[in-house]
C-alpha positions, -999 to +999 in steps of 0.1 A: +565+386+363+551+420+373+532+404+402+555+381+414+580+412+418+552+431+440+544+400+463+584+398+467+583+435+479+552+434+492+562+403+517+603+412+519+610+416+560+629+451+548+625+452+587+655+420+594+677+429+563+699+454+549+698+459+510+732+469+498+726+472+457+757+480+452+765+442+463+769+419+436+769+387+457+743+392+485+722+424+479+700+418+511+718+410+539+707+399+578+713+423+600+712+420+644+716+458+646+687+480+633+692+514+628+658+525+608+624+508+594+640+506+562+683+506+559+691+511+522+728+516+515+735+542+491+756+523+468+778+554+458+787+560+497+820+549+499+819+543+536+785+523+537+771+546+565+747+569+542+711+551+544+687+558+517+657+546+539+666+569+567+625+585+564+611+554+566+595+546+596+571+518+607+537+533+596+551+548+564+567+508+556+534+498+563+516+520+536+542+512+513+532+475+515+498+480+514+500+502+481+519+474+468+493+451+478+466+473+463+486+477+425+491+433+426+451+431+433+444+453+406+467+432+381+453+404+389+411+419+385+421+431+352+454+432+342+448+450+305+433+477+325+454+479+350+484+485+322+459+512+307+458+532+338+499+529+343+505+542+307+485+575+315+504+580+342+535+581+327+528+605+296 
């Protein structure tokens, strides 16, 4: 489940949509109009203006995606390890 969550965000075209979590029909919405790299609605903004991606830009989306890409490869080399490494990490 892990790495089919990764290759989702790994692949998602964060560049064509707008996420709106908040949304409890359609959380990543088409958009013509782009305003950032990344346009993340902050779900507690009541006037849907506030984006949560605004320091995104194209290079940093792009070593987002490959550090994603980097954790799914290491999952799938060793995936006992690869849980070993996360759990130091987070003690």
């Amino acid at each position: 489940m892990l790495n089919e969550c990764l290759s989702f965000y790994s692949d998602f075209a964060f560049e064509e949509h707008v996420v709106d979590a908040g949304s409890k029909d359609l959380p990543f919405a088409e958009t013509g109009c782009r305003k950032a790299a990344v346009f993340i609605l902050d779900p507690i903004d009541p006037d849907g203006r506030r984006n949560l991606g605004e320091r995104v830009d194209a290079v940093s989306l792009g070593e987002l995606r490959a550090a994603v890409r980097e954790l799914q490869a290491q999952g799938r080399g060793n995936p006992g390890a690869f849980w070993v490494a996360r759990e130091g990490r987070w003690r």
